[in-house]
N, C-alpha and C positions, 0 to 999 in steps of 0.2 A: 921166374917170379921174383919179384923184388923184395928189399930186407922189409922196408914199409908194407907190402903187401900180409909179408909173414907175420911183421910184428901187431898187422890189426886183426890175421885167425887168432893168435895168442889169449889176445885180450879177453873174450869168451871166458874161454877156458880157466884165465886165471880169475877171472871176477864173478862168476858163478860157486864157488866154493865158501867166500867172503860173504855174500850173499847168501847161501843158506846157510851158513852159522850165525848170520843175524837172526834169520829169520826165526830158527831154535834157539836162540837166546831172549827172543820176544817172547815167543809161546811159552816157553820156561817162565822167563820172568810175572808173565798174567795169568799161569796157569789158573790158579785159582778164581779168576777174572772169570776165563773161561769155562771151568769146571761149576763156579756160579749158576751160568748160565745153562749149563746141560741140564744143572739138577733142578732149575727153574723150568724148563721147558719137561723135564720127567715128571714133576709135579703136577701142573698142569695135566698132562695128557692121563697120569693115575688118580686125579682127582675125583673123590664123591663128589653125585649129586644130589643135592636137594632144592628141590620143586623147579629144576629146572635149571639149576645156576650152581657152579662148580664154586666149590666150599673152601678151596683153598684160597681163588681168586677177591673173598669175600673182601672188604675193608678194613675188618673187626678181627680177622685170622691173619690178615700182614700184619696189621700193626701189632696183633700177638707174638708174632714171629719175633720180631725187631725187639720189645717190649722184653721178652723169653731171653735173647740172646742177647739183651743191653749192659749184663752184669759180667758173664763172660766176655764180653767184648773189651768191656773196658779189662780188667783183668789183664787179656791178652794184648794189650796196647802196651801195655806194661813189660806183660813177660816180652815181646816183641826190644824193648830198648837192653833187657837183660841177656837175651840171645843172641841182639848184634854184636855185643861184644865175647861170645862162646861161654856166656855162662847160662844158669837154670835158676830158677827159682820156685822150689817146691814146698813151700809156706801160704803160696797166697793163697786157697781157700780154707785155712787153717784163719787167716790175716783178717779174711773177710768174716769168719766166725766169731771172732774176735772182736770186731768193729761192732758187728751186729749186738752183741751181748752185750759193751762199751756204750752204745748208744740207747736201747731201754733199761741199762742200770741209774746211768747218769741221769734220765727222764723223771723214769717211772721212781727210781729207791733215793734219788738225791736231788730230783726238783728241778735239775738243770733247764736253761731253756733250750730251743732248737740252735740257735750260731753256737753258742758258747759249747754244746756238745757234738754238733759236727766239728768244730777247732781243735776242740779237744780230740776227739778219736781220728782226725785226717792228723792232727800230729803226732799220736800215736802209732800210728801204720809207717809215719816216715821213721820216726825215732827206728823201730823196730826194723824195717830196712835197711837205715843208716849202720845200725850193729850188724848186722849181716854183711853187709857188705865190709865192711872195717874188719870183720874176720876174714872172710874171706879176701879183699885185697889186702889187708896191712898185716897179716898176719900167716897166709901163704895158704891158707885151709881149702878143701875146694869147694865149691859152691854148692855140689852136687850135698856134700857133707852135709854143710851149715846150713842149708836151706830146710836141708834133713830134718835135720835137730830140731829147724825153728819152726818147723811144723808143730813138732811135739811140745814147744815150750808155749804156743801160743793156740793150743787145746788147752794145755795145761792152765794159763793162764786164763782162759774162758771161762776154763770148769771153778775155777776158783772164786770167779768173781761173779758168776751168775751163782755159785750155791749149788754146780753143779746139774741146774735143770734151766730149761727154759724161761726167760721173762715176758709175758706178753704184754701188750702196750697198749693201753685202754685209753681215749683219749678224753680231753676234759678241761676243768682249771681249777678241779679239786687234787687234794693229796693223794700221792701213788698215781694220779693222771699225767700224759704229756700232753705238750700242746698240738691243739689242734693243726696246727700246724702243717707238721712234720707227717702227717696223714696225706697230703699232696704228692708225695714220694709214691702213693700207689695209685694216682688217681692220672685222668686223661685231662686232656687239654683241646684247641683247635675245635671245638662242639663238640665234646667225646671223644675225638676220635685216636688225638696219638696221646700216647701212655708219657706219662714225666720221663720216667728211668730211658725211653727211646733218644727223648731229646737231650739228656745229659750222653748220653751214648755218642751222641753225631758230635756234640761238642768236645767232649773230649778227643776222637778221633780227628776233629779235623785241627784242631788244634796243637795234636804230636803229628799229623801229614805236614803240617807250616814247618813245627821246629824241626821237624828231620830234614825237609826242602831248605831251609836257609840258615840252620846256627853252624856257628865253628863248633860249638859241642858235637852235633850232630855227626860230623864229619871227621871228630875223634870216636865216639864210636865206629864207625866201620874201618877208619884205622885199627884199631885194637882187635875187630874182631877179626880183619885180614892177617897183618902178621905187627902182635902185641910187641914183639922185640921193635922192629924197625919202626913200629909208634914211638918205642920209649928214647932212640933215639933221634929222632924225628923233635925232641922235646915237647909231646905228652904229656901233660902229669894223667898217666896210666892210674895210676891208684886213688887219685881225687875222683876221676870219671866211674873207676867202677864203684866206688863208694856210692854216688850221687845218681848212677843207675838205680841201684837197690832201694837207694831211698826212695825213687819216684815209684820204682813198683811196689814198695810197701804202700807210700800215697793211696796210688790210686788201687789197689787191692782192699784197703779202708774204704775209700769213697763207695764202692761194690758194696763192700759191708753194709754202710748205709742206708744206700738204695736197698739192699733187702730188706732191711728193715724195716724201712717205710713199709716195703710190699707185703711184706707176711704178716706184718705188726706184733712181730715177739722177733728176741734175740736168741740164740739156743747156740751152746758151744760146738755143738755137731753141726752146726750148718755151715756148706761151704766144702763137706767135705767131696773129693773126688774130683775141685773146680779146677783145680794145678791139672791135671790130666786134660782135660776141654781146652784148656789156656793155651795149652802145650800144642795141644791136637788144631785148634785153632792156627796159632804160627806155623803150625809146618806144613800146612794144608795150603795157606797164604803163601808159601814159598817162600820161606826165611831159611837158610840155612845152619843147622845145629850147630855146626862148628864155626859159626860167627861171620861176620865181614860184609853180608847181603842179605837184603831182605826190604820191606817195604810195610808200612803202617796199612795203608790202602790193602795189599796182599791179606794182609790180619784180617781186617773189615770184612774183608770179602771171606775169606775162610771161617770166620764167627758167624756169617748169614750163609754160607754154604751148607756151616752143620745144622744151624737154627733152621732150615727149610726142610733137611734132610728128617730132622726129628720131629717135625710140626706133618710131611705127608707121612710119614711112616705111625705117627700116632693117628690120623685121620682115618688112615687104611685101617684100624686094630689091627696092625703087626704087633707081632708078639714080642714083649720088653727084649728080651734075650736072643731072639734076632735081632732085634733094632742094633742091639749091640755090635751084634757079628757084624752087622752091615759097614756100621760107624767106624771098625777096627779096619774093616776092609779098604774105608776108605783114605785113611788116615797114613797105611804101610801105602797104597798105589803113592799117595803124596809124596811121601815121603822116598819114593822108589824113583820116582819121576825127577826130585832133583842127585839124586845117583848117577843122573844120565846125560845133566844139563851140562854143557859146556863150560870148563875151566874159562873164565875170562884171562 
């Protein structure tokens, strides 16, 4: 047999192994894509009926889904920039309590209009990131710490400035009313049928899918969260970037605030809480990696309507809250198990 003969058995064998390590580094990478779509099709097939027509499938119960998980989502786009670089942030629905109470104080107790008080509390949420983050990078703290803390200071803050109880938001163009306005925050659009906070949802997401697809910032995080040293000598400014992460997830952990606001139409220092856990549970579900370098805004999206469809059949069925739980933990460790297993790139 000839050397050419041998060297084209070869070829098989050695390009098939190449070949399924893509293949599990794709499946890896969309798990959540894919997991999506199982729990779309398990819906489906456990869905109530009424008069005929499955409940889940309805118009009015998607866009509730979407609607349900528009706050968390954004949130998690958030925590998503702060994880590619292997940090946390465990304030933001402390952030979003905070916005919330921020925006029917300034309304309702101080007159403010609608721009002038979303400016105000979306620069609020940065300001409060920015400090976060400046602790945490310019000062060596870890994030796990500060974010800690800045949960508790920005309860604290809440409680302080709502008086301690709820503001509700009564709308009007008399004193102690806000404007009418700002009531569009819970209201639909398209003939009814998609909810505001949905569409601020797809805009914000696809708007951080663009900046992660095309900035050099973009591209310094996943340096950073690969290996931070060989960023910083790479010439990084490592500590400018994680500063300027934190800030945007304080941003957009306020804009969330907001959007509650609008929806509930009161501000309450307790609101928001437990949403840092969903955020979290959210990216790692997307297939971000906790210890930084990988991960994908699209993967978020889809892990924020993985669990938003997971909690929307599971409340259809009346399962019971504390299942529902078990369920959601269960599904959250498989995630997170599954990138345990994924291929070192």
């Amino acid at each position: 047999m000839s050397e050419q003969q041998t060297e084209i058995r070869r070829e098989p064998a050695e390009f098939l192994p190449g070949r399924g390590a893509a293949v599990a580094d794709t499946l890896f990478r969309f798990q959540s894509l894919f997991g999506l779509v199982l729990v779309l099709v398990a819906a489906i097939v456990f869905s109530p009926h009424r008069d005929g027509e499955l409940l889940f499938l309805t118009s009015d119960n998607l866009f509730n889904v979407v609607r349900a998980t528009a706050e968390i989502g954004i949130i998690a786009v958030g925590m998503t920039f702060v994880i590619l670089i292997g940090g946390i942030d465990l304030s933001v629905g402390a952030v979003l309590g905070l916005a919330a109470v921020g925006s029917a104080v300034l309304m309702v107790h101080d007159g403010f209009g609608v721009l002038p008080t979303v400016l105000l509390v979306l620069l609020a949420g940065l300001v409060f990131g920015l400090l976060q983050g400046i602790a945490s990078a310019v000062f060596g703290i870890q994030a796990f710490i500060v974010t800690l803390a800045g949960l508790q200071i920005a309860r604290g803050l809440a409680r302080i400035w709502s008086g301690g109880q709820g503001v509700a938001i009564a709308y009007g163009d008399g004193p102690g009313e806000a404007p009418v306005t700002f009531s569009l925050l819970g209201e639909r659009t398209f003939n009814g049928l998609v909810p505001i906070p949905a569409i601020i949802f797809v805009i914000v997401a696809a708007l951080a899918i663009i900046f992660l697809r095309t900035s050099a910032f973009a591209r310094h995080l996943y340096a950073i969260g690969g290996n931070e040293k060989a960023a910083r000598l790479s010439g990084v400014a490592v500590t400018r970037v994680k500063v300027l992460v934190f800030g945007l997830c304080g941003l957009l952990s306020a804009l969330a605030g907001i959007i509650h606001a609008g929806q509930l139409n009161q501000g309450s220092p307790n609101d928001g809480s437990g949403y840092e856990l969903d955020a979290i549970a959210a990216v790692v579900v997307g297939g971000t990696a906790l210890q930084g370098g990988r991960g994908s805004v699209v993967g978020t999206v889809a892990g924020a309507l993985l669990l938003g469809v997971l909690n929307n059949i599971l409340a259809l069925n009346s399962v019971d809250p504390n299942v529902q739980l078990l369920i959601k933990g269960l599904v959250i460790v498989a995630a997170a198990g599954l990138q345990r297993l994924r291929p070192t790139p």
